[in-house]
ZALOZA-798216 format. One record per residue (C-alpha): residue number from 1; x, y, z negated. Coordinates in steps of 0.1 Angstrom, whole numbers, plus 5000, padded with zeros to 4 digits. Each point is the difference from the previous one (the first is absolute). Example, Ala and Ser with C-alpha at 12.3 -4.5 7.8 and 13.67 -1.06 7.14 Angstrom:
ZALOZA-798216
1|5123|4955|4922
2|5014|5034|5007
end
This chain:
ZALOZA-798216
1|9164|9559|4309
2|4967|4992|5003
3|4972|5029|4991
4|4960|4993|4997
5|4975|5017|5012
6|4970|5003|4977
7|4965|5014|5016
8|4970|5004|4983
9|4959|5002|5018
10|4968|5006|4982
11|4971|4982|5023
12|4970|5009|5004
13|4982|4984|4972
14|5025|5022|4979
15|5025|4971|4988
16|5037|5005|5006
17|5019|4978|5014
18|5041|5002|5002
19|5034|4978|5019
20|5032|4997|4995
21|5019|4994|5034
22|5038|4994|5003
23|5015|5020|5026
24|5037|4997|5012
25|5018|5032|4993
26|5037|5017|5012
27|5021|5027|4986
28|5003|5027|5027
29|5011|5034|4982
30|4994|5035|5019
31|5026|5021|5006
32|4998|5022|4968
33|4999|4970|4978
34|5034|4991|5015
35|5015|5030|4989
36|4979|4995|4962
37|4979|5033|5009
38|4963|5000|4982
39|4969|5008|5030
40|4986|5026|4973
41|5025|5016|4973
42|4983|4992|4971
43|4996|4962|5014
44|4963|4999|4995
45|4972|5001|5025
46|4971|4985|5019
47|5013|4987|5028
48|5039|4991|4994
49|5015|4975|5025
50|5021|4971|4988
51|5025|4984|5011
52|4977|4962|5002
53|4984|4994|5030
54|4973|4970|5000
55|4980|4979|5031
56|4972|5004|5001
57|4970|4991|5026
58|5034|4996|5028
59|5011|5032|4992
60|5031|5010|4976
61|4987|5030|4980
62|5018|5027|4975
63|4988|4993|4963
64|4996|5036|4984
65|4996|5009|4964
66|4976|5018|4981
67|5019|5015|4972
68|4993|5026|4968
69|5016|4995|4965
70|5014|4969|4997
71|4985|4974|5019
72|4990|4997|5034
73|4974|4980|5026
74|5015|4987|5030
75|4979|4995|5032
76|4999|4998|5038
77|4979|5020|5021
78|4979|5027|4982
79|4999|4998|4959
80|4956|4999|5006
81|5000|4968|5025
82|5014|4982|4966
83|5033|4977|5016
84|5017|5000|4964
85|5031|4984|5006
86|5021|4980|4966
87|5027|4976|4995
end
């Protein structure tokens, strides 16, 4: 699977700019998603780790979700630096 990662800058004169990157990505569940357990009970949260990991900048990194109601915003690092990751 292959997941992109979407970032988005506003310069100084006040224009935005965005990319779209494609990272390479590997399934590498935690122990809890093994055994089908939730990380919060009602499955919603700010920070929830998945079970995709993604290179980035040499490093393989955790994508964690963003999740209330029914849709979620996936992302590495912190939700505010603006790493969105899709596929």
């Amino acid at each position: 699977m292959t997941l992109h990662l979407q970032t988005k800058s506003v310069r100084h004169d006040g224009t935005r700019e965005s990319s779209t990157e494609e990272l390479p990505s590997k399934v590498v569940p935690l122990w809890w998603q093994d055994k089908g357990l939730s990380f919060t009970a009602s499955g919603y949260g700010k920070r929830i780790p998945t079970q995709h990991m993604v290179r980035y900048n040499g490093k393989w990194r955790r994508v964690y979700c963003c999740i209330y109601s029914n849709i979620g915003t996936c992302f590495i690092g912190k939700l505010s630096d603006g790493l969105i990751i899709t596929d």
